[in-house]
C-alpha positions in Angstrom: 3.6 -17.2 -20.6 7.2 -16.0 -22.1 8.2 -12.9 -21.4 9.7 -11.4 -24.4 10.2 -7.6 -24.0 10.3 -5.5 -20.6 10.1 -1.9 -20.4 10.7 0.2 -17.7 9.8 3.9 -16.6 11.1 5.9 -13.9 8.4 8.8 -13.1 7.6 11.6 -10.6 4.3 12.5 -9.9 3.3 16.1 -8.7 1.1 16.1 -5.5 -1.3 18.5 -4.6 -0.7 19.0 -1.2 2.4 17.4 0.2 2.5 14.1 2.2 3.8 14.6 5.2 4.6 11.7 8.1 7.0 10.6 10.8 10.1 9.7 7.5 9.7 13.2 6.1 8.0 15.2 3.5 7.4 13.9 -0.5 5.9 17.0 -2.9 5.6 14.3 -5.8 5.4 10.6 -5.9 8.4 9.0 -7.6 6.8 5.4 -8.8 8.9 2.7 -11.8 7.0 1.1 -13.9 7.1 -1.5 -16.0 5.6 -3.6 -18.9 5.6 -7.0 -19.6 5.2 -8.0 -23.1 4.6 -11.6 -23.8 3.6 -12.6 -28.2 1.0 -9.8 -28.7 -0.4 -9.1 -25.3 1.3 -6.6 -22.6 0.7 -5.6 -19.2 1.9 -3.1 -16.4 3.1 -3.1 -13.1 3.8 -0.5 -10.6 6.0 0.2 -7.9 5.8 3.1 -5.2 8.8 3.2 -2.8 9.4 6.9 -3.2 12.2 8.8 -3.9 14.6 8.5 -0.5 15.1 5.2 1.1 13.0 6.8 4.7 9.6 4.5 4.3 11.7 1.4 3.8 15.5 0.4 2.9 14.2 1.1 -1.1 13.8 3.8 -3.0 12.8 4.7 -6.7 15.5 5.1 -8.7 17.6 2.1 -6.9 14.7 -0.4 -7.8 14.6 1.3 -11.1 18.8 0.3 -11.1 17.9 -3.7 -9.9 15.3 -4.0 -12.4 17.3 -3.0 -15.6 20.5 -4.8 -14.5 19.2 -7.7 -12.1 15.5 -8.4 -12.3 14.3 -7.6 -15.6 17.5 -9.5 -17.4 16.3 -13.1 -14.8 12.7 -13.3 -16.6 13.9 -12.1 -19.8 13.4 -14.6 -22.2 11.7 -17.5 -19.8 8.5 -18.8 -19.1 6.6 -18.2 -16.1 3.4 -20.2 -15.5 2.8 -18.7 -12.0 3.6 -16.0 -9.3 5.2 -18.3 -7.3 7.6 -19.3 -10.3 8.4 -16.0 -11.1 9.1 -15.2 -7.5 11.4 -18.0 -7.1 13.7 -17.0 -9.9 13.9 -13.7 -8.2 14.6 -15.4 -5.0 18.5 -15.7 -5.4 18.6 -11.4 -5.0 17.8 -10.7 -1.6 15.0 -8.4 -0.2 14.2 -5.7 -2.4 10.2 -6.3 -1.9 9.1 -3.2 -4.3 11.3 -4.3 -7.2 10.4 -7.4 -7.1 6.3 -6.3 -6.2 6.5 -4.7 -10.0 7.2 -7.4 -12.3 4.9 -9.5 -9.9 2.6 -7.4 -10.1 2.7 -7.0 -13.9 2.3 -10.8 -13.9 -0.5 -10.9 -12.9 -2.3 -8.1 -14.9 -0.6 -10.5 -17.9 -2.0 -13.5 -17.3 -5.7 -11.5 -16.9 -5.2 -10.5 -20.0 -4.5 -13.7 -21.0 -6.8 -15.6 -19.4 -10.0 -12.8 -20.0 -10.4 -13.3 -16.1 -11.0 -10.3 -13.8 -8.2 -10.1 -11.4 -9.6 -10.3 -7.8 -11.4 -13.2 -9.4 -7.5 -15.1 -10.4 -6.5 -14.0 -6.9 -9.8 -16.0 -5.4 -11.9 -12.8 -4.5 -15.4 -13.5 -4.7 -16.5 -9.8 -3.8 -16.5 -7.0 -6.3 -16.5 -4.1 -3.7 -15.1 -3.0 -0.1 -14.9 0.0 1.8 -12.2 2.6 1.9 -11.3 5.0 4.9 -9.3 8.6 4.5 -6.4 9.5 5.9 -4.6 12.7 6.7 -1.2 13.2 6.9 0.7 16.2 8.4 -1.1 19.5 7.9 -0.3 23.0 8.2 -2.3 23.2 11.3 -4.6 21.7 13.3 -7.9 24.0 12.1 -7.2 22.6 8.6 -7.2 19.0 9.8 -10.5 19.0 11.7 -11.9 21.0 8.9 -10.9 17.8 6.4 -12.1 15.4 9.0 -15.4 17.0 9.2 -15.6 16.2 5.4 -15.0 13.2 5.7 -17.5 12.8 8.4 -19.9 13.9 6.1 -19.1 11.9 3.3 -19.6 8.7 5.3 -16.2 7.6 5.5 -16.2 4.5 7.8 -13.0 5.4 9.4 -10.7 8.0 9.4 -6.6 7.4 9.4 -3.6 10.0 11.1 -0.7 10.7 10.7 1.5 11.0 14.2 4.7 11.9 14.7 6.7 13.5 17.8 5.4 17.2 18.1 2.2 16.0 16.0 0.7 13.8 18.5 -1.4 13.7 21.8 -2.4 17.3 21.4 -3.6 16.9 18.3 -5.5 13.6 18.4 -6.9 15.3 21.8 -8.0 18.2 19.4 -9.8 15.7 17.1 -11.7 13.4 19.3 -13.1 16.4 21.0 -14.7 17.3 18.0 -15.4 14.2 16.1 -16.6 12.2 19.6 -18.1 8.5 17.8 -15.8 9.0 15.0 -13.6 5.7 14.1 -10.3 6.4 14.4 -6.5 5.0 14.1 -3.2 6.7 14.4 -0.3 5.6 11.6 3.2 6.1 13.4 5.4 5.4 10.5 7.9 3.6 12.9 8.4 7.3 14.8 8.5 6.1 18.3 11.0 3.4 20.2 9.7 1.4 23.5 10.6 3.3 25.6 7.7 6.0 24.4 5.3 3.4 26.2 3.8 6.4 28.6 2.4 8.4 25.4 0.9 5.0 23.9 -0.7 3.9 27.5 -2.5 7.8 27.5 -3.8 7.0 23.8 -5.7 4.0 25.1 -7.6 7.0 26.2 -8.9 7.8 23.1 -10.4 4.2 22.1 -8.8 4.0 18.8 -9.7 1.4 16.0 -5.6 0.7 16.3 -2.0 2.4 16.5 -0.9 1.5 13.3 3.3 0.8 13.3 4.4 2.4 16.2 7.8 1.2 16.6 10.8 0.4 14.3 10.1 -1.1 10.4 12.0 -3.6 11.4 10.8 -4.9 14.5 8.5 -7.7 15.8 9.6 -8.3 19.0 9.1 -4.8 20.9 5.8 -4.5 19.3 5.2 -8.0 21.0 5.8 -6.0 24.2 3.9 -2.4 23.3 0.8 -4.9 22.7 1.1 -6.8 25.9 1.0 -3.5 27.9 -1.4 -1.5 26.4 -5.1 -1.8 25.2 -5.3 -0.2 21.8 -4.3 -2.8 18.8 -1.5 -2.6 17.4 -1.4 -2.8 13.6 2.0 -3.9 11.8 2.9 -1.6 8.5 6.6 -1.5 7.7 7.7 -4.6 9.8 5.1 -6.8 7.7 7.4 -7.2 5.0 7.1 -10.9 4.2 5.4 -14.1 4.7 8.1 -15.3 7.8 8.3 -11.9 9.7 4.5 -11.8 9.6 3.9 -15.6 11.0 6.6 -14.9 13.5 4.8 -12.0 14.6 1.8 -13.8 14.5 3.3 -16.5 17.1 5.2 -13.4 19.1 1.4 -11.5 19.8 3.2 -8.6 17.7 -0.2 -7.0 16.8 -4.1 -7.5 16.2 -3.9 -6.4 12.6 -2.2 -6.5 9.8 -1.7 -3.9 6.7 -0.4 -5.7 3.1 0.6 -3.0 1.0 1.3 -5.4 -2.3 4.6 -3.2 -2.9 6.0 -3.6 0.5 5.9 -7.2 0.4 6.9 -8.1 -3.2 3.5 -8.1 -5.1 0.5 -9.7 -5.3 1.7 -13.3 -4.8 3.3 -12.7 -1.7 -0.1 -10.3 -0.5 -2.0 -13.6 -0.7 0.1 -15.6 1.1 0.3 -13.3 4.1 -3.6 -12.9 4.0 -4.0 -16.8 4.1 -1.5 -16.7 7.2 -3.4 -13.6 9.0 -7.1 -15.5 8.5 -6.1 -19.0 9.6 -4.5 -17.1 12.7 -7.8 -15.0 13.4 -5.9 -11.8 12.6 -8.1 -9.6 10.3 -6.6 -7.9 7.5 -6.5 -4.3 6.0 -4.9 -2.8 2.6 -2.6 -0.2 2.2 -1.6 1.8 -1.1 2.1 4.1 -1.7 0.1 6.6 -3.3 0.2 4.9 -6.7 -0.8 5.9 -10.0 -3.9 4.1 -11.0 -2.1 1.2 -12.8 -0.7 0.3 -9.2 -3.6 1.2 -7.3 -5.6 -1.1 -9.3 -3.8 -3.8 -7.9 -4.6 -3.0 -4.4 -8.0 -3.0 -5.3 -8.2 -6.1 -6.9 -6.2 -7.5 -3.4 -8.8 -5.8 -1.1 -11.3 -8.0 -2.1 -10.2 -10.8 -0.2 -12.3 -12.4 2.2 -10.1 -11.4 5.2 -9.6 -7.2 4.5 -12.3 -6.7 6.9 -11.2 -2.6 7.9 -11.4 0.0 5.1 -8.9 0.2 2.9 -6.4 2.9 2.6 -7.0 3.2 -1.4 -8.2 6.8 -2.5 -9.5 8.4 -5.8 -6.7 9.9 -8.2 -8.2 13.6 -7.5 -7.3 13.1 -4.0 -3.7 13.7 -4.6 -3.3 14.2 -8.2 -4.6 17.1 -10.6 -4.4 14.8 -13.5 -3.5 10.8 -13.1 -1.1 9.0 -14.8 -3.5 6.7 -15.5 -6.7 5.8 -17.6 -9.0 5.7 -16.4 -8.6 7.4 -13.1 -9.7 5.4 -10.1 -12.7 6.7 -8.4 -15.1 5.8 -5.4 -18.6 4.8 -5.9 -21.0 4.3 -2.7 -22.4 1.0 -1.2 -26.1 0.9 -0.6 -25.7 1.9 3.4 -24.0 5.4 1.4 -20.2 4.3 2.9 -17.3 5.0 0.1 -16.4 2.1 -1.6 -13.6 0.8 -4.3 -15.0 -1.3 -7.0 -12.9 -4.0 -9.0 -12.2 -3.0 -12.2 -13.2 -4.9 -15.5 -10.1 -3.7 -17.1 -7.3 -2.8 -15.4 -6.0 1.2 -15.9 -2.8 1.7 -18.1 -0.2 4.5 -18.2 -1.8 7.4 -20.9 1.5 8.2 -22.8 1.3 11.8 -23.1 1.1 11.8 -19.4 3.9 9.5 -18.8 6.5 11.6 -21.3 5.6 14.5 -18.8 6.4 12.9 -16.1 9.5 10.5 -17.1 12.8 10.8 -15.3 14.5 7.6 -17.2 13.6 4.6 -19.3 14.7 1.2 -20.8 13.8 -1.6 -22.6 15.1 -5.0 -22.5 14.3 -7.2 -25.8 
């Protein structure tokens, strides 16, 4: 395909209730955009990083930056027959995952366009529906968090996700598997804790977690290596999974029993395969993650998850569960598998930006033609 226009969209996204984790607190999403034109067929890719560079080195209105003078202006004007081509012309910028995750990404919804072909089915899926967990960040207080928990409970989510940070920890995880005994859970650390925190992670074995999702740096595989040889609970890379080689040298290290691909985080969808491919072949099962995307960029996660080895519940959610109104049409939302567990469903065409909503929600824009 020839790409022959790009435009791009800088937007911020009002949450309900504010996300709230080890890096900080975000009261709206900011998320870039873009859309590939190529002859009479366009597509769109999204991008979630945030607005401060505190979940990774990126943030939203630098990759917005890269794109218009950098990125965008390299696949201007060429043909790209694959993800793997367009990744290599993108190869002589360095790092940069989330920039480069939205053109890839926007690739890929092209050429399903192009090719009338679902898109788990181009990236090899042959499922049409997995499981999803929920997750809680942060809360006002600890009454409000068992009191969402015990919703989930009863809505038959599989497995339930927390947030933990220093002063939102031991207590409160205590708190929760009083209440919730049998109840599958995993802590998220968001890189909040060093080595030398190994005490508080040898007392969560207590708990019999599902995993301790990124306890150390976002840029570490070798003192996660250590955390996992001492302590029973998995550990689950997040933020250091950023790319194919960090993830098969943690692979070889012992770094962790799991692995979360967040399609953003490691430069799109073609880079989300690879590192699946890598994880099964090593025995290392598989989850997905999400940035709190619109639907346009949650769809892609979707499409991901149903991948033969993304065998824990995703972290993908319906639009209402942090939005009033998406960005999006149509909106993503859950359906049920026949045991009543939450589920995502692949979608037989892939959600675009409504443009009333992204006017109301546009910090900056540009097109390159």
């Amino acid at each position: 395909m020839r790409i022959d226009r790009i435009e791009l969209y800088h937007v911020a996204m009002p949450l309900i209730y504010p996300w709230r984790t080890a890096y900080g607190e975000d009261a709206e999403i900011n998320s870039v955009l873009c859309r590939l034109v190529s002859g009479s067929v366009d597509a769109w890719g999204e991008s979630t990083p945030f607005a401060a560079p505190c979940y990774s080195p990126e943030w939203s209105a630098g990759i917005f930056a890269l794109a218009l003078d950098w990125l965008g202006p390299a696949l201007l004007g060429q043909n790209l027959e694959s993800g793997a081509e367009l990744q290599q012309r993108l190869s002589i910028y360095k790092g940069n995952p989330f920039a480069k995750a939205m053109f890839d990404n926007a690739w890929w919804s092209l050429q399903s366009k192009l090719t009338n072909t679902a898109l788990h089915e181009l990236l090899g899926a042959t499922r049409g529906e997995v499981p999803v967990g929920a997750d809680f960040g942060v809360m006002d207080s600890v009454d409000d968090l068992r009191a969402g928990i015990g919703e989930a409970v009863e809505a038959n989510f599989p497995r339930v996700k927390l947030k933990f940070r220093p002063g939102w920890d031991l207590d409160v995880l205590r708190a929760v598997r009083r209440e919730f005994p049998t109840q599958t859970f995993h802590i998220d650390c968001n890189s909040g804790y060093r080595l030398r925190d190994l005490p508080l992670f040898q007392q969560v074995d207590e708990f019999e977690l599902a995993m301790i999702e990124q306890p150390l740096q976002h840029d570490d595989v070798i003192d996660h290596a250590e955390l996992q040889r001492q302590i029973q609970t998995p550990v689950c890379l997040d933020e250091s999974a950023t790319n194919l080689r960090t993830v098969e040298q943690a692979l070889a290290l012992g770094s962790c029993r799991y692995v979360n691909i967040k399609p953003g985080r490691v430069g799109g969808l073609t880079n989300a395969v690879a590192i699946h491919n890598a994880c099964r072949d090593a025995g290392i099962p598989c989850w997905v993650g999400g940035m709190l995307e619109s639907a346009t960029g949650a769809a892609h996660c979707v499409a991901l998850a149903m991948l033969e080895n993304f065998t824990y519940p995703a972290d993908i959610f319906p639009s209402r569960r942090f939005y009033r109104e998406d960005l999006s049409d149509p909106p993503l939302e859950l359906s049920l598998l026949a045991d009543g567990t939450p589920a995502v469903t692949a979608f037989s065409s892939l959600p675009e930006p409504d443009a009333n909503h992204l006017q109301q929600n546009l910090l900056e824009s540009a097109v390159l033609k």
